[in-house]
C-alpha positions in Angstrom: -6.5 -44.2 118.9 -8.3 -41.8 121.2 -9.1 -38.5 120.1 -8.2 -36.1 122.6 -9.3 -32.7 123.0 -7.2 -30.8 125.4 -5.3 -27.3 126.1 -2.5 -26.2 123.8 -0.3 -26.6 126.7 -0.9 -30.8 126.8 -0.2 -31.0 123.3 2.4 -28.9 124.0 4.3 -31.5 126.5 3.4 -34.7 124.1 5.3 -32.5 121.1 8.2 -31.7 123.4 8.2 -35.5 124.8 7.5 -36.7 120.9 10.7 -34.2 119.7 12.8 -35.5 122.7 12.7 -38.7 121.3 13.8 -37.7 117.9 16.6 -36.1 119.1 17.9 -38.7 121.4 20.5 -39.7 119.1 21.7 -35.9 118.2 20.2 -35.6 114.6 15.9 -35.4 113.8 15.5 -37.3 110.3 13.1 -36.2 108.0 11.2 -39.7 108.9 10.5 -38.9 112.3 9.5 -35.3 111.5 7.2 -36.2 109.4 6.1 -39.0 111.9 5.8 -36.7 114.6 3.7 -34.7 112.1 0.9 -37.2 111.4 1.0 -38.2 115.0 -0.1 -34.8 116.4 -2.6 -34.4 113.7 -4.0 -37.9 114.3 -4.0 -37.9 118.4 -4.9 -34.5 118.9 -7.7 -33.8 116.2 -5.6 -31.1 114.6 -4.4 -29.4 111.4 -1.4 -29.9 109.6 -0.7 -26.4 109.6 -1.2 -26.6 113.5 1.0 -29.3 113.8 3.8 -27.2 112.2 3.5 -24.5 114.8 3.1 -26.7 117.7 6.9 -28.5 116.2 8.3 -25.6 115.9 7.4 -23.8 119.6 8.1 -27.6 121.1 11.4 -27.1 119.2 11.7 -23.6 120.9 10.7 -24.5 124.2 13.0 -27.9 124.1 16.1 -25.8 123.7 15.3 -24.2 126.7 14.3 -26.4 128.7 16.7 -28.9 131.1 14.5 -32.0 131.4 11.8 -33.5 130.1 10.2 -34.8 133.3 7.8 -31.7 133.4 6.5 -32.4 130.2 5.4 -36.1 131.4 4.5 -34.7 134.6 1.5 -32.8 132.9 0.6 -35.6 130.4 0.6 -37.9 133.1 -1.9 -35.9 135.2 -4.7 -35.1 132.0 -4.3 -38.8 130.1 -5.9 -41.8 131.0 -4.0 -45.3 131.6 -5.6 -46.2 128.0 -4.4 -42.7 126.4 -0.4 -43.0 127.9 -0.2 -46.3 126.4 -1.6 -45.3 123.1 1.0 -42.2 123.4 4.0 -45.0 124.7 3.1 -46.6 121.3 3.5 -43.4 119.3 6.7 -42.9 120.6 7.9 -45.5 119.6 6.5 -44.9 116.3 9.2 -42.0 115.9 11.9 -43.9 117.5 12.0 -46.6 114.9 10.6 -43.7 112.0 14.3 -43.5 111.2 15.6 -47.0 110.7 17.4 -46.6 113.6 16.8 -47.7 117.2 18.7 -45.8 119.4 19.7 -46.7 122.8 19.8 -43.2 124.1 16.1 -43.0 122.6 15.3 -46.6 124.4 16.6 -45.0 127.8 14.0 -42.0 127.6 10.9 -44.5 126.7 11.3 -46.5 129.4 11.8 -43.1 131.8 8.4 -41.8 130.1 6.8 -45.1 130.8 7.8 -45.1 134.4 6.5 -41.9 134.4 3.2 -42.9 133.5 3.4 -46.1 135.5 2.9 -48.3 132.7 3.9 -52.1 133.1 6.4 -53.7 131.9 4.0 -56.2 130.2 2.4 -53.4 128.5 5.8 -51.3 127.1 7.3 -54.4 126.0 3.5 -55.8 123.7 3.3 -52.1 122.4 7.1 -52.1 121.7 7.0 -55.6 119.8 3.8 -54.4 117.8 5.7 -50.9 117.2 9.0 -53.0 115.8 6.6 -55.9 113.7 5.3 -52.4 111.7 8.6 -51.3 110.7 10.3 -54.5 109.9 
């Protein structure tokens, strides 16, 4: 995966985007906490302890906020074609963390990867090498 170095406020969006998906179907497990977790620290270069703050002001800023859009909008401007799928394949990381493949949590990846205008060729190889690591 890329490393990338970037402003608080992009790894901001890609926590809020990553916590989205975890919540899509009402509950966060511990899986995809601790998913989200390792993802942050692994993508972005950071600490574990950072990663804990940056979950819990994504947390904070998710409960205020009415969409997620914004939060793609701004990824989608700073990350490369290369970086958004790397981050399409993280996300679905955390939505099959939990054991459990939502359909409200298949809804929002496809949104995101619209957003980024990422083929359908490319969601659906990242999706089938995302579901061969958790089966």
């Amino acid at each position: 995966m890329n490393k990338i170095n970037d402003s608080e406020e992009i790894i901001l969006a890609s926590t809020c985007l990553l916590l989205s998906i975890a919540r899509a179907d009402d509950f966060v497990d511990e899986e995809e906490a601790k998913i989200i977790n390792e993802i942050l620290q692994d993508f972005f270069d950071i600490t574990k302890e950072e990663a804990v703050s940056l979950i819990a002001k994504a947390n904070i800023d998710l409960d205020k906020s009415t969409d997620y859009f914004s939060y793609g909008s701004k990824l989608n401007e700073h990350f490369s074609l290369t970086d958004k799928i790397d981050f399409i394949s993280c996300i679905f990381e955390v939505a099959y963390s939990d054991g459990d493949y939502h359909y409200m949590e298949e809804h929002m990846i496809k949104k995101i990867a619209h957003m980024f205008h990422i083929e359908n060729k490319d969601l659906i190889n990242v999706k089938m090498n995302i579901k061969r690591l958790f089966s």
